[in-house]
C-alpha positions, 0 to 999 in steps of 0.5 A: 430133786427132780426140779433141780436136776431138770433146770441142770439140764436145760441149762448145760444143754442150753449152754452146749445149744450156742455151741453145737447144733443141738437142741435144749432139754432136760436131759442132761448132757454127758459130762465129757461133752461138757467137758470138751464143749465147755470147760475146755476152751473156757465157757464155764470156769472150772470152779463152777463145773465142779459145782456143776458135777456136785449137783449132778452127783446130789440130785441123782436119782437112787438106783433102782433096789437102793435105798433111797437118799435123804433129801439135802439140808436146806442150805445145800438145795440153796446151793444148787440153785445158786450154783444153776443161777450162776450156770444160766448167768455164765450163759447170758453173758457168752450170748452177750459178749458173743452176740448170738 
């Protein structure tokens, strides 16, 4: 899962880069930043950010003392990284249609 959550964050910080004075990494951003910097003046459709926040939620790592998760099915991990294409896609069209 680490793999997946990894590409989630350069993606959405890579997104959140084009917008705010702010580098790319694998941290993931606070989802109210994404929320404010993102959903809400229509970077990223709604539908997709929920998507976004399920991929968040299933790739997280288990707490410490939990027991640990079972991995996903095969068609759920393809759906991430559907679901983190279609993120890296949104993007290169903002770029695009924005000329940055």
């Amino acid at each position: 899962m680490r793999p997946l959550r990894q590409a989630l964050g350069w993606a959405l910080s890579a997104h959140l880069s084009l917008v705010k004075d702010k580098a790319p990494g694998e941290e993931l951003p606070a989802p109210r930043w994404v929320e404010a910097e993102l959903v809400a003046p229509g970077r990223i459709p709604t539908d997709l950010a929920a998507r976004v926040d399920r991929v968040r939620a299933l790739t997280a790592p288990s707490a410490e003392g939990e027991e640990e998760s079972p991995p996903p099915t095969v068609e759920a991990a393809q759906g991430f990284i559907a679901t983190i294409q279609e993120l890296i896609d949104v993007g290169r069209e903002l770029v695009a249609k924005e000329g940055l």
